[in-house]
N, C-alpha and C positions, 0 to 999 in steps of 0.2 A: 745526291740521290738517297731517299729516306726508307725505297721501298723497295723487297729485291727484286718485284715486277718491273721496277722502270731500269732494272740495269741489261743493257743491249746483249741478246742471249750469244752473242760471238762472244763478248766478256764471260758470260757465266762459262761458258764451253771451256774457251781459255783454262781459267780459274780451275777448274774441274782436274780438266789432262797436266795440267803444273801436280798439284797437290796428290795425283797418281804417277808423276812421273820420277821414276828411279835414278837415272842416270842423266848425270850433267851434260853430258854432249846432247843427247835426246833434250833436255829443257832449254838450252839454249837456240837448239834448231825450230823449237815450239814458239821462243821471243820473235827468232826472228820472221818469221812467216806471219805472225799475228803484227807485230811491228807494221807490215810493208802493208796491211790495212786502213795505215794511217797515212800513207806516205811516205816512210820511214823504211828506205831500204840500203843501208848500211849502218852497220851499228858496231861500237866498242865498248865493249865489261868490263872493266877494269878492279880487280877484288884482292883482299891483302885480307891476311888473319893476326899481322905483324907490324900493326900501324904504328906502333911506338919506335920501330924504326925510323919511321919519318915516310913523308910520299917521296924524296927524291930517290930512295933508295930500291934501283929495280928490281933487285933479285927478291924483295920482300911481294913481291906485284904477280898477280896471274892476268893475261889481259886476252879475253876472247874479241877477235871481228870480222867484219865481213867484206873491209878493204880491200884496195886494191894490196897486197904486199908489200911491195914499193911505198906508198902511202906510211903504212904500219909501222917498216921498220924504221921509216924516218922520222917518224913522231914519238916510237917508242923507245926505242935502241938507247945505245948508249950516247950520251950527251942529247938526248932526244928534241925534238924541238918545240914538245910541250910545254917541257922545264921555263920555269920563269916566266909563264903569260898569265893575264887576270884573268883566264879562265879558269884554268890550270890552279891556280892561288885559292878561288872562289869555290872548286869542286871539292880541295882536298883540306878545307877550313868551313866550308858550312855544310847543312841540309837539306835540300829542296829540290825546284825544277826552275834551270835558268834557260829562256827561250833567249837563242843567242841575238837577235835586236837588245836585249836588253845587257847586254856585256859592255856597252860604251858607259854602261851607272857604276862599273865595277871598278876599282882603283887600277893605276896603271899598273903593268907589268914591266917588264927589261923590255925598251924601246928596240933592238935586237931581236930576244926575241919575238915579238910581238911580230915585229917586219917579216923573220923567216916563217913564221905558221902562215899567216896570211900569203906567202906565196908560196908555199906548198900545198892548201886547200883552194887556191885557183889554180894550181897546175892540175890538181884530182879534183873538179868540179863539186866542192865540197862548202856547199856557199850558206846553207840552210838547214836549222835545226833546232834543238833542244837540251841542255843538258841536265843529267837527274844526278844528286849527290845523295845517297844514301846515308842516313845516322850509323852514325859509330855502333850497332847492336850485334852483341857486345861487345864492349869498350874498345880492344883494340882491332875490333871489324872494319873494315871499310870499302866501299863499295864506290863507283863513279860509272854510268852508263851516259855513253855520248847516243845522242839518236841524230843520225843524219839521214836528210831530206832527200828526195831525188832532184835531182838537176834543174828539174821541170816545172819544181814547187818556190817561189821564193820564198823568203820569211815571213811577205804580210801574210800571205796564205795559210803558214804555216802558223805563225800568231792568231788569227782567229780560228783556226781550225783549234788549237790548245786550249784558245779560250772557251770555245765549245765544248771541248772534250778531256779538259786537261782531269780531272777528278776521273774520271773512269779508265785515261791512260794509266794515270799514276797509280791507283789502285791492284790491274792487273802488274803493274812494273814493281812494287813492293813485296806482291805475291812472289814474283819470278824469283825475287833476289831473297826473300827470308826462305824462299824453300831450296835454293843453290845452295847458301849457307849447310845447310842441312845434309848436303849427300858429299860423297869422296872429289876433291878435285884437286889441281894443278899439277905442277908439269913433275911430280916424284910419283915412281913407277915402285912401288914396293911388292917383293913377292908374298904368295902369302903366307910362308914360313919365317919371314919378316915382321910379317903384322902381328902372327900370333908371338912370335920372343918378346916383342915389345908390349904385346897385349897383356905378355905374364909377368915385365919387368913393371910395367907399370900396379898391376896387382899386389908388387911385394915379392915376386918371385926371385929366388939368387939364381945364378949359372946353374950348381948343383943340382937343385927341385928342378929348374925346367927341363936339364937332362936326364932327371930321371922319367917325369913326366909326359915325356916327349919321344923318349926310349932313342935318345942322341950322346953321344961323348960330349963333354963341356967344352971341348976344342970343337967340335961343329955350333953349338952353340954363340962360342965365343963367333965364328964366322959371318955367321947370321946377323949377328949384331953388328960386327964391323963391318959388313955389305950394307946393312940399315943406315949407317951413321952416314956411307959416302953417298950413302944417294941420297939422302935425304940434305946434305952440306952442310954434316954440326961436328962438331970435336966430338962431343959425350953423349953416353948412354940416354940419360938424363935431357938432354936436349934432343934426343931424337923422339923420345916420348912425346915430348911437350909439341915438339914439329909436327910428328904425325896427328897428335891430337887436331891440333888446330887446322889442319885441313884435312878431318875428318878422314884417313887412312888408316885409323885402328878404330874398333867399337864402332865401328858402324854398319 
């Protein structure tokens, strides 16, 4: 589409309420309603700010969906049964949009797992869909949104319908995802006497200045910080800056 009159004004709408929307639970609930326009109603986020740990590593992983539970924590949990399939291999190693007909072109996975996924998505009628892998921006971002189909839709359906609309799908789903990027998320709940020690250690600030600053003893100080470390799950000062940073919980 070359001209913004031919783009279909539900998309421009979309696009609009993303780029004014504040708050991550709010834009994701905006994905997915706009989603189920297409057919598309279940959907998994799956977003890391800590990709150089590797994709196997979950506690580096935030994964929004719309699952059954059941489904979720079998797929995602620990030893999940994601791990080791060519889908799995395909989303957290390249960029694009794989309509799943087209995953039998993808290099095998663990003949295992491979077995237990396919009979977990026929026991939750999970037969059709799409997957979007999002580019590493920046470098250690990374992003993987599953779009699954309803029940009702098969994949040839589902394939022309992509083929049809795959540039205007993918357009609003990059939108979604560089403005997620952009606001506070995952699962570290920091207070905000939290954000601001760490908003001043990161400034340069010692214990000393922020208590004076702050009109605190350096022992409340010190607390604060060491509430920040444990929830946030780092040893050090230092590391809990860099954590907060990257999933936007300070300066934002």
């Amino acid at each position: 589409m070359s001209h913004l009159s031919e783009i279909p004004q539900p998309a421009l709408r979309f696009v609009s309420r993303v780029a004014q929307c504040g708050e991550s639970e709010e834009l994701w609930h905006l994905l997915c309603v706009r989603m189920k326009d297409y057919g598309f109603d279940r959907l998994t986020y799956a977003i890391t700010h800590l990709f150089d740990s590797g994709p196997a590593d979950p506690t580096s992983w935030v994964v929004l969906h719309t699952h059954d539970e059941g489904y979720a924590r079998r797929l995602f949990g620990g030893g999940g049964m994601l791990r080791g399939t060519r889908i799995a291999d395909w989303a957290f190693t390249e960029s694009g949009a794989l309509p799943w007909s087209r995953s039998d072109e993808l290099p095998s996975g663990d003949p295992t797992a491979e077995f237990r996924l396919r009979e977990l998505d026929r026991a939750y009628r999970v037969c059709s869909g799409v997957t979007i892998s999002f580019p590493p921006l920046p470098r250690r971002t990374k992003g993987v949104l599953w779009l699954t189909a309803k029940p009702s839709l098969d994949q040839q359906r589902i394939d022309r319908m992509w083929y049809e609309r795959a540039a205007e799908i993918e357009a609003q789903l990059h939108v979604f995802h560089l403005r997620f990027l952009s606001l506070p998320f995952g699962p570290y709940k920091l207070t905000a006497r939290q954000r601001q020690v760490l908003e001043l250690v990161a400034c340069g600030h010692t214990t000393h200045h922020m208590a004076e600053e702050l009109d605190l003893t350096p022992a409340t100080i010190d607390k604060h910080l060491k509430l920040a470390r444990e929830t946030l799950e780092v040893a050090t000062t230092a590391q809990a800056v860099l954590k907060a940073s990257l999933f936007n919980q300070i300066f934002s």
